[in-house]
Structures are given as structure tokens and as C-alpha cells.
N, C-alpha and C positions, 0 to 999 in steps of 0.2 A: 712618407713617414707615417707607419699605422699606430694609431693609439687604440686601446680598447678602454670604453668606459664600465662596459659591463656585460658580463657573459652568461649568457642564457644555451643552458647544455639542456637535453633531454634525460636528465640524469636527479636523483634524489636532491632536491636544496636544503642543504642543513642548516646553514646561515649566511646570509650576505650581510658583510662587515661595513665600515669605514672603506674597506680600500680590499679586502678579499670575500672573492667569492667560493663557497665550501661547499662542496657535494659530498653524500657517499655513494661507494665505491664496494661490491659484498659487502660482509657483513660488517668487517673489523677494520677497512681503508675508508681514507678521504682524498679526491683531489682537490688541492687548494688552489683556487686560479687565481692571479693578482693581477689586480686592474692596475690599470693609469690613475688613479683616483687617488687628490693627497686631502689630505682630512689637516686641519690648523684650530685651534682653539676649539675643537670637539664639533666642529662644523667641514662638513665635504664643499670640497671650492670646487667652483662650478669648472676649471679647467683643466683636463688631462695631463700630465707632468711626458710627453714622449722619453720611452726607455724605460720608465720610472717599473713598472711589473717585472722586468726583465730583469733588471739593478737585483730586486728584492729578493724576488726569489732564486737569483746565482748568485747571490752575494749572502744567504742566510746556506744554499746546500757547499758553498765552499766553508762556512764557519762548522755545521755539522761534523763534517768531516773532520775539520781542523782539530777540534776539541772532544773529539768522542771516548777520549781515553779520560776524560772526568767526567765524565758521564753520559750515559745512553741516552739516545735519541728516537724519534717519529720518523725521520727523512727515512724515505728509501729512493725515492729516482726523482731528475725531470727529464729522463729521457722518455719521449714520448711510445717509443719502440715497446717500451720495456714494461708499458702499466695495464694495469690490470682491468682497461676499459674498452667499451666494443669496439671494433673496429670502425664501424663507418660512422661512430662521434667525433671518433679523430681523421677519419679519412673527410669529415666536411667540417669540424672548428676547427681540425690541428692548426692553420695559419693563424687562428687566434690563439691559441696554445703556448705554441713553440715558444720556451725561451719561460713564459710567466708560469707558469704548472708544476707542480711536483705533487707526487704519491706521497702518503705515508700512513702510519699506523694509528690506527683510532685508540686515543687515551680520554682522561676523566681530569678533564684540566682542575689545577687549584683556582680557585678564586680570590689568587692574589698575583699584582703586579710583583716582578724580585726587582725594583730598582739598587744597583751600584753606583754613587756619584762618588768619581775621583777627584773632580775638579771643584772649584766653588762657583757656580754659575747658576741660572735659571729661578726655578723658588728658592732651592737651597743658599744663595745669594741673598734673597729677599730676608727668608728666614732668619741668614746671619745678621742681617742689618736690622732688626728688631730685635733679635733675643741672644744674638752671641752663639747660637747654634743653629745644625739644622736639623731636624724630625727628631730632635732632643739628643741628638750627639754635642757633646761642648766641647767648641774650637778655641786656639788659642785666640787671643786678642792682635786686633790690626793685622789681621790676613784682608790683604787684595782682592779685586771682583777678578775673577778667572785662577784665583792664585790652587795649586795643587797641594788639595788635604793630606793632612801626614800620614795617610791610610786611607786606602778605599772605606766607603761607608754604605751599608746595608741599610737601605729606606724605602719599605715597601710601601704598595699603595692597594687600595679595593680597585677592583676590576670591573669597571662599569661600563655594561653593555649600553646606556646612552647617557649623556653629559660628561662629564668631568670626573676622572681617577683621583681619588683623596688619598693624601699621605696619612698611614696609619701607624702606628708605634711597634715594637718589636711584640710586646705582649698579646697588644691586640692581634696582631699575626695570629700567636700561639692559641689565642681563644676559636679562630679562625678555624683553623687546620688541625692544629695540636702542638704540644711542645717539642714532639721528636721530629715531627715535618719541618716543623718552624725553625728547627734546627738545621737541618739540612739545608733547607732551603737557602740560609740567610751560607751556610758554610760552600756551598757547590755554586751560588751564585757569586761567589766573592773570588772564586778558584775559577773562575768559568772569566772573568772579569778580568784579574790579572796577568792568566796565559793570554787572553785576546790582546790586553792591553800591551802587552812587552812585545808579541808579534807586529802588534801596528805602528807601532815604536820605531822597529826598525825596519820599517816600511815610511817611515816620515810624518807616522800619524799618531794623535793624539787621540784616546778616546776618553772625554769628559768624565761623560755617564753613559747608560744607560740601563735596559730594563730585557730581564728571562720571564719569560713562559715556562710554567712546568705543568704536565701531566702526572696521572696513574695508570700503568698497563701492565694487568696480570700482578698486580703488587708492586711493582717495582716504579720507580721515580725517574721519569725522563723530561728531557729538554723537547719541547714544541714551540710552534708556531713560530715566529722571523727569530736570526738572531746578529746581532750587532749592524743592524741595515744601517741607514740615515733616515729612516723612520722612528726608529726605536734610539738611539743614539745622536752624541753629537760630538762630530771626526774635528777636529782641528787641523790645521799643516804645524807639524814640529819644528820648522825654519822659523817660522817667525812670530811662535808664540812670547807673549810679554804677559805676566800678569798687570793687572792693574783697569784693563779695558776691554769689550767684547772682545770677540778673536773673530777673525776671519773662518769661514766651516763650510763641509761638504756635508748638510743634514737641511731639512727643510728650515732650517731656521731663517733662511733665507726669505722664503712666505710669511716665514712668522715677521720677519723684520716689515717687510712691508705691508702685513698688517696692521704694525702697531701705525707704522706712521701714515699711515692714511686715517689713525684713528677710527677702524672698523670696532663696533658695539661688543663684537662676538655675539650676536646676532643675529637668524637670518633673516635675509639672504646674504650666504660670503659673498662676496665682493668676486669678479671677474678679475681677473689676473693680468697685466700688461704681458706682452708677447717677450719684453725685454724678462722680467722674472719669472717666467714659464721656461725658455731659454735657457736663462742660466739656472734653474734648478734642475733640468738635467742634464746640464752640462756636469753640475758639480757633483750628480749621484752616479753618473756614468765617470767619472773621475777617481773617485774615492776605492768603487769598483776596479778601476784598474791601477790603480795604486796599490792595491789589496790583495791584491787577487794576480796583477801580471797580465791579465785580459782584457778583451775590448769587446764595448756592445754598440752597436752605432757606429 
């Protein structure tokens, strides 16, 4: 079972992330490579999630697809055949490739997270239980931990390249970007949200929350970087949802869960993973993938 930690091409480094590695590609491409690497409380844990690059990025070029008629996109392949890089980089990394890679279009990303939370769960939980709301949306009174808001809700956050993504207010957005962007953004991520969310539906899945990427290319406003992975989201199983109590999930919340309870500082160094929660974290992202998707990786 091969995992990749991290990939070193002969090729431009743009940026290595939390968990992807970004080259460009001419002048106007990038390939984005996706490690094994799961990042938890804004810290990289020291062990490889097996499947987990492969999960991400076939599980974000099937959401492209799915949704591209609300709005345009960066993907263009992860077929390795098909991209636009030398030949003997891939004829000597393609086995570290395959499967985790895709091409796509260089934009001018926003500098803002587009979180949608359907559910009440994570801060937005916390939030309610201090103020009655969350990032100043007012809920009714005596809604349940996990219980389903009467509406999707738009809560964006700043986009930090290291530490922790702050929840920021719809204004602040607008001060951000502008008010017409901020418009869109909060309208196409709400629309991008509910067709994903009704498809997983009836697929048996719940999708919580989560969070869009958008660019700028050539003027125009597209959808980047992952989209509805168990990186960025958090899948429920539709059987045996209750509100009232966590939910059982196919997202790394499952790292996060045994985080908390070893009581780790968030601090580092993370903490080394038991082989039993390595396991079943991809078990559960190679699951949700083929609950989703119809396919199998592993």
C-alpha cells in the first residue's frame, strides 16, 4: 500500500500546502499533487492517511463536473496522458501521480473561505450555545446539537496561509473583495451547496457544511481548488441520523475526535496516530467516495 508524503517534481514550486503540493505548468496551468498528509487543528499529523490524495482529488474532479452548470471551473484532467507536462516527469513520478494529480487553469484566488453550514454542528454549535446564533445569523430558540437549520447559511472565513481560518461577517466579506463579488460569492456558493447537497441525499448522505474556493480568470469567477471532499466538509450517513448528539461521519473528524480525547494542546508536535484511526480514516474517505461517486479506490 503506497502512500506519498510529499512530492518533489523537477518542475516550478508554487506552493506546498497543509496537504497539496502546487507546481506550475506554462504559463497559465498548475498541477496540483495531493499528498497523504491530513492537517487537524491547523497542525500536519505526522501520519499518512493511505488513499486519502486519491479520495481528494477524484472525489473534487467528479464534483467539477457535477456542478459546472452553476458555475465554471479550473479542472481540466487527471488523466495523466492528457497534461501538459514533460514526458519523462511522468514517465519517472507517474506511479506517484496516478490517481492524486490533476491539471487545471491558473486563477487569482479570493482571499476568502465561502463556508455553507446546513447543519448546526462544530463552532457554529458552540456559537449557538453562547449567543443564540451563528456568525450573527439568529436561530430559533431550542434547536438540537446536529439539529438541520431552516436554510443553508453563508459564513465565510479569512483564508490563512498559516494558523487558524477566522469567521468573518458578511460585511467584512464586502470590505474584502467588494460588494458585487461578495454577492456572488455568498449567492453561487449557496447554489453550489444545495445541488451537492440534494445529490448526496440521495446517495444516503448528509452534507453538514462545508467550504468553496473561488478564483478570477480572465474576468470571470470560477470554482478552485477541492470541492465537497471530507477535507473540506462533513458527510453524515442519512440512515441513522438523530439530531440531538454527534453523528457518526465519513470526514476527518474522526482525527479530530481523537484528538480531543487524548487531550492534544493543538500544539506541536501532533500527536502520532494509532494504526487503528489511520485505518479507519480511510476507510471512511474511500467510503463516502464510493457512496458518491459509484466507484472504488483501494
Amino acid at each position: 500500500m503506497k502512500t506519498v508524503w510529499e512530492s518533489n517534481l523537477p518542475l516550478p514550486l508554487v506552493r506546498r500546502g497543509k496537504v497539496r503540493d502546487i507546481y506550475a505548468v506554462e504559463q497559465d496551468k498548475l498541477l496540483i499533487v495531493t499528498s497523504d498528509r491530513l492537517s487537524a487543528f491547523d497542525h500536519v499529523l505526522p501520519n499518512p492517511i493511505p488513499f486519502k490524495g486519491e479520495v481528494l482529488t477524484q472525489i473534487s474532479a467528479f464534483w467539477f463536473d457535477f456542478l459546472k452548470e452553476v458555475v465554471p471551473h479550473h479542472f481540466i484532467t487527471t488523466d495523466l496522458s492528457r497534461m501538459s507536462v514533460r514526458k519523462e516527469i511522468l514517465g519517472e513520478f507517474g506511479i506517484y501521480l496516478e490517481g492524486r494529480s490533476m491539471l487545471v487553469q491558473r486563477a487569482k484566488p479570493y482571499p476568502v473561505e465561502c463556508v455553507v453550514r446546513g447543519y448546526l454542528t462544530g463552532s457554529g454549535w458552540k456559537d449557538y450555545l453562547s449567543t443564540g446564533a451563528v456568525c450573527g445569523y439568529n436561530l430559533p430558540a431550542g434547536l438540537k446539537k446536529c439539529a438541520r437549520l431552516p436554510e443553508p447559511i453563508f459564513t465565510p472565513a479569512t483564508k490563512a496561509t498559516t494558523g487558524h481560518d477566522e469567521n468573518i461577517s458578511f460585511e467584512q466579506t464586502a470590505e474584502i473583495v467588494g460588494e458585487a463579488v461578495a454577492d456572488r460569492l455568498r449567492s453561487i456558493s449557496t447554489q453550489l451547496f444545495q445541488k451537492g447537497s440534494a445529490y448526496a441525499e440521495s446517495r444516503g448522505i448528509i452534507v453538514a457544511d462545508t467550504k468553496f474556493e473561488f478564483g478570477q480568470r480572465n474576468g470571470e469567477l470560477i470554482l478552485i481548488d477541492e470541492v465537497l471532499t471530507p477535507d473540506s466538509s462533513r458527510f453524515w450517513p442519512l440512515d441513522v441520523y438523530e439530531p440531538g448528539h454527534d453523528q457518526p461521519g465519513f470526514d476527518k473528524q474522526i482525527v479530530r475526535n481523537y484528538c480531543l480525547e487524548i487531550k492534544w494542546d493543538k500544539k506541536p508536535p501532533a500527536p502520532e496516530l494509532p494504526e487503528s484511526v489511520v485505518r479507519k480514516t480511510s476507510e471512511a474517505y474511500r467510503e463516502i467516495y464510493r457512496r458518491l461517486t459509484g466507484n472504488e479506490i483501494g
